[in-house]
Backbone atoms as SQL, in Angstrom:
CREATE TABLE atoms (id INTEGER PRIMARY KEY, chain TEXT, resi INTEGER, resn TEXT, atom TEXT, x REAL, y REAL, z REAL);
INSERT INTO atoms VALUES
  (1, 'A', 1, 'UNK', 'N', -23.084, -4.905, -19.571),
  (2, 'A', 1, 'UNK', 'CA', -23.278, -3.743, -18.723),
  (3, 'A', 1, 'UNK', 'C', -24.629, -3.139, -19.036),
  (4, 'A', 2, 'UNK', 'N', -25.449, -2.891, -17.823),
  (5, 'A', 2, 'UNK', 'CA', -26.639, -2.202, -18.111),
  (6, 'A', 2, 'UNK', 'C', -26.856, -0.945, -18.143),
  (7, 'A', 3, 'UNK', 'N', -27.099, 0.107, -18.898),
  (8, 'A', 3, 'UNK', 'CA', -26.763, 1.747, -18.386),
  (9, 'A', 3, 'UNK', 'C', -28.397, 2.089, -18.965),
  (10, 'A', 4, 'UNK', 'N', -29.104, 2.597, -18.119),
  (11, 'A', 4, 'UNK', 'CA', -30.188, 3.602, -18.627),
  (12, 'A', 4, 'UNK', 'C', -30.206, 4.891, -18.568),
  (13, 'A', 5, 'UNK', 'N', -31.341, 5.497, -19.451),
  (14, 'A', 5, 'UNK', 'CA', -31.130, 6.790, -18.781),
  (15, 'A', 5, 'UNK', 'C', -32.599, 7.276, -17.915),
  (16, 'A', 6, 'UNK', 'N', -32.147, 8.284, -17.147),
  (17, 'A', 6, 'UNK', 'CA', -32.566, 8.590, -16.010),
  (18, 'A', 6, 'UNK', 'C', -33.103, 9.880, -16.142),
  (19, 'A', 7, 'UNK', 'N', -34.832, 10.280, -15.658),
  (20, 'A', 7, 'UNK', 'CA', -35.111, 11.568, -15.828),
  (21, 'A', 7, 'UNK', 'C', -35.173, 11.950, -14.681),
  (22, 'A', 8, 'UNK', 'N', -34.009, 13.055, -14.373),
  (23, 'A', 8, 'UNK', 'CA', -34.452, 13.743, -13.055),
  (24, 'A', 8, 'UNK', 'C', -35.570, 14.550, -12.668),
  (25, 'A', 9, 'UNK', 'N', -35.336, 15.511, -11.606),
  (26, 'A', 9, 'UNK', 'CA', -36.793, 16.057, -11.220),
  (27, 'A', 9, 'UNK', 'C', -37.633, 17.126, -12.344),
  (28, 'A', 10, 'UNK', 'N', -36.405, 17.549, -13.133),
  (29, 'A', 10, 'UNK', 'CA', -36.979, 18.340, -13.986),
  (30, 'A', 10, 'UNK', 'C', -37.296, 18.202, -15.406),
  (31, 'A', 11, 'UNK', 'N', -37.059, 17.061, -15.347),
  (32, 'A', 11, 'UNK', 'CA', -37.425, 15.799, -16.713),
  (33, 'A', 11, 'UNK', 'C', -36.438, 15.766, -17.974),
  (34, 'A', 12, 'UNK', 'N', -35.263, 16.179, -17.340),
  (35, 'A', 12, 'UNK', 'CA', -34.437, 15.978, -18.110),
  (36, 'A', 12, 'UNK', 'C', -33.443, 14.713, -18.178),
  (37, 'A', 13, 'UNK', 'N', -32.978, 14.458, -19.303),
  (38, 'A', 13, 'UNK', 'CA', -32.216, 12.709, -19.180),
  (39, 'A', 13, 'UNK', 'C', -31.144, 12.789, -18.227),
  (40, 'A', 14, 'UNK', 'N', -30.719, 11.855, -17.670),
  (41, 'A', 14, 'UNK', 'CA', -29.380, 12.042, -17.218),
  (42, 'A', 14, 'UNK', 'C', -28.729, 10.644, -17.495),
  (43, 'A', 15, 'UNK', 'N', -27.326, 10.333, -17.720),
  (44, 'A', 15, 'UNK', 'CA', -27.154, 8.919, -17.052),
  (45, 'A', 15, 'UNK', 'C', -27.030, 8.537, -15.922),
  (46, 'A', 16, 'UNK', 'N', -27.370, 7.493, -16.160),
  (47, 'A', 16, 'UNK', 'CA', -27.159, 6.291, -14.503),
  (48, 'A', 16, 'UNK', 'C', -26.008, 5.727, -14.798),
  (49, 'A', 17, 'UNK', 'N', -25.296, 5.114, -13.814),
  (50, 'A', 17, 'UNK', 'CA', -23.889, 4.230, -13.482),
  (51, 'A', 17, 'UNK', 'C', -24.437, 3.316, -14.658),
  (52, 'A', 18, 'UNK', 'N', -23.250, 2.275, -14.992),
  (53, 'A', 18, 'UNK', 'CA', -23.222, 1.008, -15.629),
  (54, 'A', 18, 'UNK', 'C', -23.084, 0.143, -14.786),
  (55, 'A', 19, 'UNK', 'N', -24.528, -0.651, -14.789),
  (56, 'A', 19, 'UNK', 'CA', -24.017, -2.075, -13.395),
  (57, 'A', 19, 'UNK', 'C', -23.390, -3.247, -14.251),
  (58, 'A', 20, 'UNK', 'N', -22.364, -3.617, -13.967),
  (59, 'A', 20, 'UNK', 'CA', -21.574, -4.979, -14.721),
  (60, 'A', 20, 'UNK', 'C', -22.049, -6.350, -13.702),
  (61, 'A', 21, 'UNK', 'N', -22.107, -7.107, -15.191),
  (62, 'A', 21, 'UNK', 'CA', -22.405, -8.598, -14.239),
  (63, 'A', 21, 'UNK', 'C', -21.035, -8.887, -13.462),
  (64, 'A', 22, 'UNK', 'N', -21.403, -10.075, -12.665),
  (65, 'A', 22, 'UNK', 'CA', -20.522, -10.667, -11.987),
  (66, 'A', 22, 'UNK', 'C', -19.094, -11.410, -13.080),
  (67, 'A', 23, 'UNK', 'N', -19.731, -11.729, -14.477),
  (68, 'A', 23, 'UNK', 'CA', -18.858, -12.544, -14.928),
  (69, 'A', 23, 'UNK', 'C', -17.696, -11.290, -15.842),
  (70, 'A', 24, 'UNK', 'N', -18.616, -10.001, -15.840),
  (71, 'A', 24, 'UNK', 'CA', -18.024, -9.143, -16.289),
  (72, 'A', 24, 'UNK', 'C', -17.016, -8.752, -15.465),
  (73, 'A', 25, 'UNK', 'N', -17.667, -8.706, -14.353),
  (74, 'A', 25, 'UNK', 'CA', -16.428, -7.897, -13.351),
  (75, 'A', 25, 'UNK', 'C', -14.682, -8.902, -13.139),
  (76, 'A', 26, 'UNK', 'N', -15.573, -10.314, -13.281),
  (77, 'A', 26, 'UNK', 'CA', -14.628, -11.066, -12.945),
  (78, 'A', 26, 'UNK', 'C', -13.408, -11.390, -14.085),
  (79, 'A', 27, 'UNK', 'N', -13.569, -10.999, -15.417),
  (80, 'A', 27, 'UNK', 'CA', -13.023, -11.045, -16.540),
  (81, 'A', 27, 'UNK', 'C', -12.089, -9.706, -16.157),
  (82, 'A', 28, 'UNK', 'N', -12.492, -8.795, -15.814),
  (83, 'A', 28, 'UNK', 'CA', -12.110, -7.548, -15.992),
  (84, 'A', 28, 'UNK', 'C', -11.137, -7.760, -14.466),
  (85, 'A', 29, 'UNK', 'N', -10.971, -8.174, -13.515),
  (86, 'A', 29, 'UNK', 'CA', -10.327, -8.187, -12.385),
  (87, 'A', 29, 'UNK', 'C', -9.092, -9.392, -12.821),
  (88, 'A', 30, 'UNK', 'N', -9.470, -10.539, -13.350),
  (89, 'A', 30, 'UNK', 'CA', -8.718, -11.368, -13.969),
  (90, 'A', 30, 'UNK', 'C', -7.748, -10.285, -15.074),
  (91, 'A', 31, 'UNK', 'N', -7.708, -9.695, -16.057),
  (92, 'A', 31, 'UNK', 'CA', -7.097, -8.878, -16.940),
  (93, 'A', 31, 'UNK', 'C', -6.207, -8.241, -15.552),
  (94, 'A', 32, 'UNK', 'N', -7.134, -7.225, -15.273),
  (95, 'A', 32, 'UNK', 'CA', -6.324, -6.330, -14.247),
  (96, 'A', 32, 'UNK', 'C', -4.850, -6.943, -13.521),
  (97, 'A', 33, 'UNK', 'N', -5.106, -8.326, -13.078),
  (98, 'A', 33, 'UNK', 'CA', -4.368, -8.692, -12.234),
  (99, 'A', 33, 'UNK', 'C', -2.702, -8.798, -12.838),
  (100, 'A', 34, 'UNK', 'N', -3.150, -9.576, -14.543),
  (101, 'A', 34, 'UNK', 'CA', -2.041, -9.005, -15.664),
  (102, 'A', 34, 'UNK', 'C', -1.619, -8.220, -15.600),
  (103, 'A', 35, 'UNK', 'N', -2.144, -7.197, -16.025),
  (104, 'A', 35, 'UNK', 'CA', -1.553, -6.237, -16.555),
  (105, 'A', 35, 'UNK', 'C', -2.515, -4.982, -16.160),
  (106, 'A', 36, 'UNK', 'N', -1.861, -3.833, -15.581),
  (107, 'A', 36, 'UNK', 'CA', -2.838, -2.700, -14.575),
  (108, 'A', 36, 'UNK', 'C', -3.159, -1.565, -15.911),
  (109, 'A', 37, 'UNK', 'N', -2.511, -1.450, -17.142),
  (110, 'A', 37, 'UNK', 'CA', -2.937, -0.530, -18.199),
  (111, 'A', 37, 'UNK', 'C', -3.529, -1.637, -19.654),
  (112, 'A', 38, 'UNK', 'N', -3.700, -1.311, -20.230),
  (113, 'A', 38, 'UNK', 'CA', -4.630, -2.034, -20.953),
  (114, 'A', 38, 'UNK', 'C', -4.365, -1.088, -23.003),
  (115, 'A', 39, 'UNK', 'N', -3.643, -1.308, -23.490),
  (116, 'A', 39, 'UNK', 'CA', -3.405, -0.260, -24.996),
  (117, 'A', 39, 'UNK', 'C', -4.642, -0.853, -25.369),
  (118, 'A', 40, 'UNK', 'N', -4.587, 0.236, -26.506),
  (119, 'A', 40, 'UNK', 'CA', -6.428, 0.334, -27.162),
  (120, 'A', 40, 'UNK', 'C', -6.709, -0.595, -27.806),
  (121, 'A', 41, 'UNK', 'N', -5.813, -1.920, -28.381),
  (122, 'A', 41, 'UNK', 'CA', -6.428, -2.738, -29.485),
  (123, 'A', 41, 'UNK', 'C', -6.741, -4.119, -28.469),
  (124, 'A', 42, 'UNK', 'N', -5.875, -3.838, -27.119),
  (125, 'A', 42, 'UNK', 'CA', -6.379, -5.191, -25.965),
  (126, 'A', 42, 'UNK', 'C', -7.758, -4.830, -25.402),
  (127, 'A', 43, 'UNK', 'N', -7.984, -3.153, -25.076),
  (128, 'A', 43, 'UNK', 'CA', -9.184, -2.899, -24.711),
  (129, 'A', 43, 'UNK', 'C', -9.794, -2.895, -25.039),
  (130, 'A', 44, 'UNK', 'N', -10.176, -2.589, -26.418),
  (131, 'A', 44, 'UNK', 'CA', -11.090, -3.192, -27.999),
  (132, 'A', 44, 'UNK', 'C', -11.677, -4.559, -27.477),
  (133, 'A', 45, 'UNK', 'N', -10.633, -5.286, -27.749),
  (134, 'A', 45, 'UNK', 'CA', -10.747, -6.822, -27.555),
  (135, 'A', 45, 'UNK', 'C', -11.819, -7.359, -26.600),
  (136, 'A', 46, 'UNK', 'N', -11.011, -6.871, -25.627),
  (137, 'A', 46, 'UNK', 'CA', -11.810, -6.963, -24.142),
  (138, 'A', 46, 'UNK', 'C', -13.153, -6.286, -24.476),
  (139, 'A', 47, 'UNK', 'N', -13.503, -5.136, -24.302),
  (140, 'A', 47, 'UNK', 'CA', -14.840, -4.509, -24.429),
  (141, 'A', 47, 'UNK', 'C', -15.711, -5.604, -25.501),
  (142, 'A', 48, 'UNK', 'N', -15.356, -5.614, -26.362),
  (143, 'A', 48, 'UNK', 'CA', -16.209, -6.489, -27.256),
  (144, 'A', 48, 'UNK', 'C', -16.259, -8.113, -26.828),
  (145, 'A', 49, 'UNK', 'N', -15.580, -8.624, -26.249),
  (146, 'A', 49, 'UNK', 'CA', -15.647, -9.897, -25.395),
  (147, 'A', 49, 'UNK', 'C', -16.974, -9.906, -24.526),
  (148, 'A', 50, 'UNK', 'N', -16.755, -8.600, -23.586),
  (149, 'A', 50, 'UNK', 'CA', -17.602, -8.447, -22.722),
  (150, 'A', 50, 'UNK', 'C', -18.811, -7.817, -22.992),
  (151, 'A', 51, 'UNK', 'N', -18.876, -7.688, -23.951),
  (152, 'A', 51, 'UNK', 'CA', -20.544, -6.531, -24.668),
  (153, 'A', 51, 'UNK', 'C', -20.395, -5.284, -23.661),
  (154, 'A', 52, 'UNK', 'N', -19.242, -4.600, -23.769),
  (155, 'A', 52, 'UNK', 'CA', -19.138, -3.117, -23.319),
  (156, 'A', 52, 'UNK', 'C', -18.366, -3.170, -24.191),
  (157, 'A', 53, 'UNK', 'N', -18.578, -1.185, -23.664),
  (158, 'A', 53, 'UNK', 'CA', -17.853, -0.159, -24.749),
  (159, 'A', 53, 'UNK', 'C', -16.188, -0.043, -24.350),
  (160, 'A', 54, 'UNK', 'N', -15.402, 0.465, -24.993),
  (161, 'A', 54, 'UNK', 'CA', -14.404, 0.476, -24.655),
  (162, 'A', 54, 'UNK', 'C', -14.419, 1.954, -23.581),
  (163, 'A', 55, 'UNK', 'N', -14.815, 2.799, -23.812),
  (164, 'A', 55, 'UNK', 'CA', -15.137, 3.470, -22.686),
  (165, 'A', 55, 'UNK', 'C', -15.402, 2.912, -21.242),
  (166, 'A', 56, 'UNK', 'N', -16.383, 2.174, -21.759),
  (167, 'A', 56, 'UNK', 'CA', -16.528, 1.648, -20.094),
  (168, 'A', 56, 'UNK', 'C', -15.428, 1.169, -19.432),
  (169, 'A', 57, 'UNK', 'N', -14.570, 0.115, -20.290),
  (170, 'A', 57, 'UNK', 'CA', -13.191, -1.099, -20.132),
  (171, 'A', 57, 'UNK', 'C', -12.437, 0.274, -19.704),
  (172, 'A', 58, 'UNK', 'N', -12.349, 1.158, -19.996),
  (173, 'A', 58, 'UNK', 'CA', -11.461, 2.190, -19.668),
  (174, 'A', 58, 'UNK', 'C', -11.265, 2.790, -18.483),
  (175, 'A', 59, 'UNK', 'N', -12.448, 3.280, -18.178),
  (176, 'A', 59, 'UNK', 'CA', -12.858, 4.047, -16.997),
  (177, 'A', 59, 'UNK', 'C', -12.769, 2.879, -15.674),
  (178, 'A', 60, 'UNK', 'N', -13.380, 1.885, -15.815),
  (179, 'A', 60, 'UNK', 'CA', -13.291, 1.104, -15.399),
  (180, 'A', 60, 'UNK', 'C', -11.712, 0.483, -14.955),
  (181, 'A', 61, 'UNK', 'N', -10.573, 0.695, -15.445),
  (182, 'A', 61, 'UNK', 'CA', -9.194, 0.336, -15.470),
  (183, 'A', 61, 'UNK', 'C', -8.830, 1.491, -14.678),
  (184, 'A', 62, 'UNK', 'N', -9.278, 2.776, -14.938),
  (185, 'A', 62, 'UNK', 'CA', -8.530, 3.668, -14.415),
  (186, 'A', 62, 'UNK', 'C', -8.992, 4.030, -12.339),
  (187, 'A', 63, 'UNK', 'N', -10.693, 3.493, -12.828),
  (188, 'A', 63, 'UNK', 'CA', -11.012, 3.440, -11.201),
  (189, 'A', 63, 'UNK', 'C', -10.219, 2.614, -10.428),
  (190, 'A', 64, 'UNK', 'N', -10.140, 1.549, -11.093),
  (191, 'A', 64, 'UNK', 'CA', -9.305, -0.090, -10.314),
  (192, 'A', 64, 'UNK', 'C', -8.189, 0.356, -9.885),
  (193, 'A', 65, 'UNK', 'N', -7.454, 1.243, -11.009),
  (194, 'A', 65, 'UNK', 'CA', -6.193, 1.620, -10.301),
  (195, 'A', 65, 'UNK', 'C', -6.133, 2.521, -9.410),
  (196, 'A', 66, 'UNK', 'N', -6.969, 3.680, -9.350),
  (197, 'A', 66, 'UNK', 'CA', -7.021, 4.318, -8.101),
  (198, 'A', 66, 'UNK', 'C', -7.254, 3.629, -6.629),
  (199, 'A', 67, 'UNK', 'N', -8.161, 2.191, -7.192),
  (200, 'A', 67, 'UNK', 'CA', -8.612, 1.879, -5.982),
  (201, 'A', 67, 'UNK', 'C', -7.211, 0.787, -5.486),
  (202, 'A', 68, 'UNK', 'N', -6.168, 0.581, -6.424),
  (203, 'A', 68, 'UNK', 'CA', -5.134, -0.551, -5.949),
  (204, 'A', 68, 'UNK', 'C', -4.028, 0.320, -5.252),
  (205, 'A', 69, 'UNK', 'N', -3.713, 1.762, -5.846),
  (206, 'A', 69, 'UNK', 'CA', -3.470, 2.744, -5.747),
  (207, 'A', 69, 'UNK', 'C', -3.381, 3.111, -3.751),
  (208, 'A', 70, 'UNK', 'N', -4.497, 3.269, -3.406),
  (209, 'A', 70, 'UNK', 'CA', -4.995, 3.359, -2.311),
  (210, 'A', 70, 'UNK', 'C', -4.427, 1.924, -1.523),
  (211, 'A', 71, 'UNK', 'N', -4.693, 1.042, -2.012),
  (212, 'A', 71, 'UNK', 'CA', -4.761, 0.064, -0.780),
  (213, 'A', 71, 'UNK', 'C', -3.153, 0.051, -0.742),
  (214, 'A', 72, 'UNK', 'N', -2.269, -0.116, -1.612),
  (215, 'A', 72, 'UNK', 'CA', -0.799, -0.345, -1.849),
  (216, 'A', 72, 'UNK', 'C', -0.440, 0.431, -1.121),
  (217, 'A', 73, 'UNK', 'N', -0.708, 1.949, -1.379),
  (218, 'A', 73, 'UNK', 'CA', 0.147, 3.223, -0.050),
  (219, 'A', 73, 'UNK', 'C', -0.377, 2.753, 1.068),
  (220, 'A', 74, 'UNK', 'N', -1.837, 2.111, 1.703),
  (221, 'A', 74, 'UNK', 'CA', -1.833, 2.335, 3.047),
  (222, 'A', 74, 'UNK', 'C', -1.368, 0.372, 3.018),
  (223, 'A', 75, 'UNK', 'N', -0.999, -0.233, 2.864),
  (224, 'A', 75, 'UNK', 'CA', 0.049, -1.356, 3.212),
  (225, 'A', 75, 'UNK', 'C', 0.816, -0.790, 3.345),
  (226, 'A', 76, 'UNK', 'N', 1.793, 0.107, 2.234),
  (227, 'A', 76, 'UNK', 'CA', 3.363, 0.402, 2.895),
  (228, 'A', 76, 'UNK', 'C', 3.198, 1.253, 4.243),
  (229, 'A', 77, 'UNK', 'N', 2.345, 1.866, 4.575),
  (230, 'A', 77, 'UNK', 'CA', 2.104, 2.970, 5.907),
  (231, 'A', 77, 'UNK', 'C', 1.941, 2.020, 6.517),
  (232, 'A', 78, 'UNK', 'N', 0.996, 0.688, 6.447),
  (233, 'A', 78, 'UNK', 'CA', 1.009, 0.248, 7.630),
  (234, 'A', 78, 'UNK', 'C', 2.315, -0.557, 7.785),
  (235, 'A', 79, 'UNK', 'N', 3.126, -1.522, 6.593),
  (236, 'A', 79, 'UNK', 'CA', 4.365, -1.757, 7.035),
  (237, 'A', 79, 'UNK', 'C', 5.484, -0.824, 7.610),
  (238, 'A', 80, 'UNK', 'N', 5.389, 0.189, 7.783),
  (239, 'A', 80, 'UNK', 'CA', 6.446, 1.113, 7.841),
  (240, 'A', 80, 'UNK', 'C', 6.293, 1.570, 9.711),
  (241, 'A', 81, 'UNK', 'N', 5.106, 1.616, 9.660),
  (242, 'A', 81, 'UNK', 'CA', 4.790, 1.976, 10.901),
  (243, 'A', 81, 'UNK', 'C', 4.736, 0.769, 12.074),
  (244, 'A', 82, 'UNK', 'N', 4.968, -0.388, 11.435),
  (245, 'A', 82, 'UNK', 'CA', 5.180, -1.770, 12.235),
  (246, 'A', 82, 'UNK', 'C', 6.915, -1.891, 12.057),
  (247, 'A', 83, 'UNK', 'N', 7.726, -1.344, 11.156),
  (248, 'A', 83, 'UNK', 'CA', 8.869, -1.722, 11.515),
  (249, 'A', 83, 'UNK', 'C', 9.550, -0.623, 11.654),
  (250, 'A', 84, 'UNK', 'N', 9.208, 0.879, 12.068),
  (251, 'A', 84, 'UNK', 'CA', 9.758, 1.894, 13.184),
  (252, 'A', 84, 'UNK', 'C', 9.009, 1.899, 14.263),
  (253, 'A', 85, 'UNK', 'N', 7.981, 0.735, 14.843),
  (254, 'A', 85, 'UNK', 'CA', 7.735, 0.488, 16.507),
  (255, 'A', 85, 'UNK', 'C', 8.952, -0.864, 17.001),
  (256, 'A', 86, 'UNK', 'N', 9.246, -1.551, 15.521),
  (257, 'A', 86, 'UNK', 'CA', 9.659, -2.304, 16.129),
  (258, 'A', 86, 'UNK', 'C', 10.842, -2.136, 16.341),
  (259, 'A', 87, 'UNK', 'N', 11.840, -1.028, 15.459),
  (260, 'A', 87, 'UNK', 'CA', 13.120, -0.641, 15.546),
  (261, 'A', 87, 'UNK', 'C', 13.241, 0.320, 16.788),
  (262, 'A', 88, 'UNK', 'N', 12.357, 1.167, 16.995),
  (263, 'A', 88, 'UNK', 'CA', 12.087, 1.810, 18.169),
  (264, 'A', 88, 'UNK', 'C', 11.987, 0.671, 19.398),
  (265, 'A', 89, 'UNK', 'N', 11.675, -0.188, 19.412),
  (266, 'A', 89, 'UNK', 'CA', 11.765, -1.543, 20.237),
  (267, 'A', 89, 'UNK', 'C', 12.972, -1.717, 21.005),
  (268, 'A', 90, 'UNK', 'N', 13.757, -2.234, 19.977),
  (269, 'A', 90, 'UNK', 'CA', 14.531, -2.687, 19.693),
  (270, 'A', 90, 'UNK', 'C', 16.016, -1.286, 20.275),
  (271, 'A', 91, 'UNK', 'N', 15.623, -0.372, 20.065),
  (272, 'A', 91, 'UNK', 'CA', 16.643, 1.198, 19.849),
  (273, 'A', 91, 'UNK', 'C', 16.214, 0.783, 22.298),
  (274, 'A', 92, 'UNK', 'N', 15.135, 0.771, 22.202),
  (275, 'A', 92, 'UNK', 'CA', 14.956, 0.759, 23.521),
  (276, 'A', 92, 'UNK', 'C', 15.866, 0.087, 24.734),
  (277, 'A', 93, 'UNK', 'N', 15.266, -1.362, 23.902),
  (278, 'A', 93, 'UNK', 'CA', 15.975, -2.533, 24.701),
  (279, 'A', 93, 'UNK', 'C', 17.449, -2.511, 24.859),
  (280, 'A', 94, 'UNK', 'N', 17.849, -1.922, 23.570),
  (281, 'A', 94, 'UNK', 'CA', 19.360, -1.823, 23.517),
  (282, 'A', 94, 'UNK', 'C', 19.927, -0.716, 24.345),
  (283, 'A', 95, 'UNK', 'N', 19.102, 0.104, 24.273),
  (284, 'A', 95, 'UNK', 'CA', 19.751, 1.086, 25.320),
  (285, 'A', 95, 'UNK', 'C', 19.515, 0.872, 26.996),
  (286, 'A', 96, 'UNK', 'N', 18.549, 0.074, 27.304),
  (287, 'A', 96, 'UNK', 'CA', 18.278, -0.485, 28.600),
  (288, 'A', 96, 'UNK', 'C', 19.647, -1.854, 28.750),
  (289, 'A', 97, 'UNK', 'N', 19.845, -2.642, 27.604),
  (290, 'A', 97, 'UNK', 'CA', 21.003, -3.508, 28.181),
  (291, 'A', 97, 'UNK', 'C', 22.254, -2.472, 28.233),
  (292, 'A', 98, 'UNK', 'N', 22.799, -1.339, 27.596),
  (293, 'A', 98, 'UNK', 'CA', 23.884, -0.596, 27.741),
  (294, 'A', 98, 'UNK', 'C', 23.524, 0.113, 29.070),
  (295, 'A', 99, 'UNK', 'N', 22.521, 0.933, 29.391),
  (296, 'A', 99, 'UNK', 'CA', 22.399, 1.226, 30.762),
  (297, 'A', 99, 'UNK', 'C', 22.980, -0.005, 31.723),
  (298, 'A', 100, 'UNK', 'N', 22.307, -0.873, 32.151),
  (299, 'A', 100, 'UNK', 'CA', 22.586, -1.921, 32.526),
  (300, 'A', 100, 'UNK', 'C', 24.053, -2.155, 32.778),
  (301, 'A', 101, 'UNK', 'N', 24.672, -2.345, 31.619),
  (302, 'A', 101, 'UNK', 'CA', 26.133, -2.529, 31.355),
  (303, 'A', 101, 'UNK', 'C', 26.983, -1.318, 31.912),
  (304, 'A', 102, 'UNK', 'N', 26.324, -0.333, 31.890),
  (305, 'A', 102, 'UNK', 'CA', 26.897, 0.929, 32.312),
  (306, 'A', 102, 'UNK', 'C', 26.947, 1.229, 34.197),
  (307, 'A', 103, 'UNK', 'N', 26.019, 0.592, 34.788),
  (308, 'A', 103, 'UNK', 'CA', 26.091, 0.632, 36.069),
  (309, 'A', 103, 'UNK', 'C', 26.993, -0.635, 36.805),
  (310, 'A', 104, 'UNK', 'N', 26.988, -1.505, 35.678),
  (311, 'A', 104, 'UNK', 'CA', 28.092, -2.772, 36.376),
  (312, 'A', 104, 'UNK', 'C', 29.714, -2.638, 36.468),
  (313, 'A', 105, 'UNK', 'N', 30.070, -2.735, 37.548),
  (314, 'A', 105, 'UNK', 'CA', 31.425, -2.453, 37.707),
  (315, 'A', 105, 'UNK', 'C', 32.509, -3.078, 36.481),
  (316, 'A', 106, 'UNK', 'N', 33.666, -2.424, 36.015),
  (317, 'A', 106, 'UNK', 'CA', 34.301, -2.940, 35.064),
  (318, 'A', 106, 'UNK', 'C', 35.969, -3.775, 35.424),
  (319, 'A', 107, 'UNK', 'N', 36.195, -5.001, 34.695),
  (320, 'A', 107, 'UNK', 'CA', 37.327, -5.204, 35.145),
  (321, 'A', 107, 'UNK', 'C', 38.509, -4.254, 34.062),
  (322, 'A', 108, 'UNK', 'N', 38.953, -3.562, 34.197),
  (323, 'A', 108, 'UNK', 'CA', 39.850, -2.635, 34.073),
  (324, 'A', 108, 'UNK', 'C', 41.160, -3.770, 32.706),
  (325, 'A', 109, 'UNK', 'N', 41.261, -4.517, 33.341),
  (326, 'A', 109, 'UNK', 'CA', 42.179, -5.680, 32.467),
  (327, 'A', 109, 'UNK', 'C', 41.804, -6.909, 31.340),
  (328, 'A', 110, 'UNK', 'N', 39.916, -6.910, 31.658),
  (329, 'A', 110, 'UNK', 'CA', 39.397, -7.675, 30.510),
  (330, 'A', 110, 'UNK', 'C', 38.202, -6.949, 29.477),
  (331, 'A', 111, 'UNK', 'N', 37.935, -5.982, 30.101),
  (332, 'A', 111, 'UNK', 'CA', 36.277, -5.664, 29.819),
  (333, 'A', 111, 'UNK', 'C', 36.963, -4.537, 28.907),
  (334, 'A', 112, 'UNK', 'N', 38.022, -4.552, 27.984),
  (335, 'A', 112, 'UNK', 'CA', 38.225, -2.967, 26.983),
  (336, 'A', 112, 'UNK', 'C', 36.793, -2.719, 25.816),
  (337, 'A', 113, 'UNK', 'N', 36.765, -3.828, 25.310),
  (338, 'A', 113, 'UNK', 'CA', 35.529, -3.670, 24.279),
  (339, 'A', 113, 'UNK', 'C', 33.951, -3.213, 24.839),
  (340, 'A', 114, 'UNK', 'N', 33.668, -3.516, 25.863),
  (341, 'A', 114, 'UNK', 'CA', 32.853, -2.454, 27.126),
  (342, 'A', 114, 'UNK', 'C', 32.900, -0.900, 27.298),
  (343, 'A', 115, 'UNK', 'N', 34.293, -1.237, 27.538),
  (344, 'A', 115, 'UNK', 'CA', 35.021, 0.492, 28.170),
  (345, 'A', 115, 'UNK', 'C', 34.679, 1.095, 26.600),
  (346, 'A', 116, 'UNK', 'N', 35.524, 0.682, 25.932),
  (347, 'A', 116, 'UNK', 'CA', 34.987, 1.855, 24.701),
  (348, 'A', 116, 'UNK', 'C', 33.884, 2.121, 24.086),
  (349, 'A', 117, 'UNK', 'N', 33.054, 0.896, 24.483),
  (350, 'A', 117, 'UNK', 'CA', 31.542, 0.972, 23.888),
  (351, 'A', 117, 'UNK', 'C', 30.538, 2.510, 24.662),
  (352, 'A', 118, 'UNK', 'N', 30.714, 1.745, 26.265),
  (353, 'A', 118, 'UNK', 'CA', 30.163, 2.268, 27.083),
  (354, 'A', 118, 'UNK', 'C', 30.597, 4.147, 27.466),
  (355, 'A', 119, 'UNK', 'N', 32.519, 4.355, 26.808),
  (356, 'A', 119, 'UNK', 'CA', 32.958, 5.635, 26.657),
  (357, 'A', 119, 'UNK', 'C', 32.302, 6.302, 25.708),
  (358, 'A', 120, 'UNK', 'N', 31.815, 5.313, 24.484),
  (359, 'A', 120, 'UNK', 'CA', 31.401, 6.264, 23.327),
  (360, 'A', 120, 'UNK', 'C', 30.098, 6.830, 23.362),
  (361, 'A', 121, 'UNK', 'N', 28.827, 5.648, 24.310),
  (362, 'A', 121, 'UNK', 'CA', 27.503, 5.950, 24.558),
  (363, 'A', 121, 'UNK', 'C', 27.758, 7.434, 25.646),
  (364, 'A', 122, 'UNK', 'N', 28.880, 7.723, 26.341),
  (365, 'A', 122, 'UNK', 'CA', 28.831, 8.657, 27.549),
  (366, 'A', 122, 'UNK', 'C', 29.131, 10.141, 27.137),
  (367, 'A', 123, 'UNK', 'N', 30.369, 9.916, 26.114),
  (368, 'A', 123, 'UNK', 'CA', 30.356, 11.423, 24.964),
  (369, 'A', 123, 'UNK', 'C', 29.348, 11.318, 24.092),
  (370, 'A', 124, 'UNK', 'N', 28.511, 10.302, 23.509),
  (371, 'A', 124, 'UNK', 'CA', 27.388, 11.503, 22.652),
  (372, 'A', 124, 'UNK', 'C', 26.292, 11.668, 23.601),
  (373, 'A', 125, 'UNK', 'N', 26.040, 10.927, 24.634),
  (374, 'A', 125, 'UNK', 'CA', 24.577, 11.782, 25.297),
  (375, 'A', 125, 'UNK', 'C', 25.613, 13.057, 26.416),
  (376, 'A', 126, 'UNK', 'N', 26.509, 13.230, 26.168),
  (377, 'A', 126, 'UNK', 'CA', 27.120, 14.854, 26.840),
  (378, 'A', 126, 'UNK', 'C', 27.074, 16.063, 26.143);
């Protein structure tokens, strides 16, 4: 990881970000995929593997998870919202074949499992 420091306009130090190599990042995304927390004697490990601080391995774990964090809630929003259009679909169609069923004349001597279906859809929308 490269970190310098930085004099702003008024010539005082500041830090700059830490840019990680590619092989860094990729060590560190590999871990992640293990295991999303990291105890201090694996992050030790790791940091010194990678010639960073354990600070960095840290901060670094805790961004990742915000950022997995994020994508995980908006998958379940978007699954959730694909299967109440599709139950809503579905709530539709079913009530268009009971309409349906509801305007067709009934035989009085075969159709009982109808009659009570079609009695019960008629008392709750009353």
């Amino acid at each position: 990881a490269q970190t310098g420091m930085v004099l702003d306009k008024d010539g005082k130090k500041k830090h700059s970000r830490p840019t990680f190599s590619g092989q860094q990042i990729f060590a560190l995304e590999k871990t992640f995929e293990q295991t999303k927390y990291l105890a201090g004697p694996e992050r030790a490990r790791l940091a010194y593997s990678l010639g960073m601080t354990e600070s960095q391995v840290k901060v670094w774990f805790q961004n990742r998870r915000t950022k997995w964090r994020k994508r995980h809630a908006a998958e379940m929003a978007s699954a959730k919202k694909k299967h109440d259009s599709e139950t809503e679909k579905l709530k539709e169609s079913s009530d268009n074949e009971d309409d349906d069923e509801y305007n067709k004349p009934l035989d009085p001597n075969s159709d009982d499992e109808k009659i009570t279906r079609l009695l019960k859809k008629h008392k709750s929308t009353n």
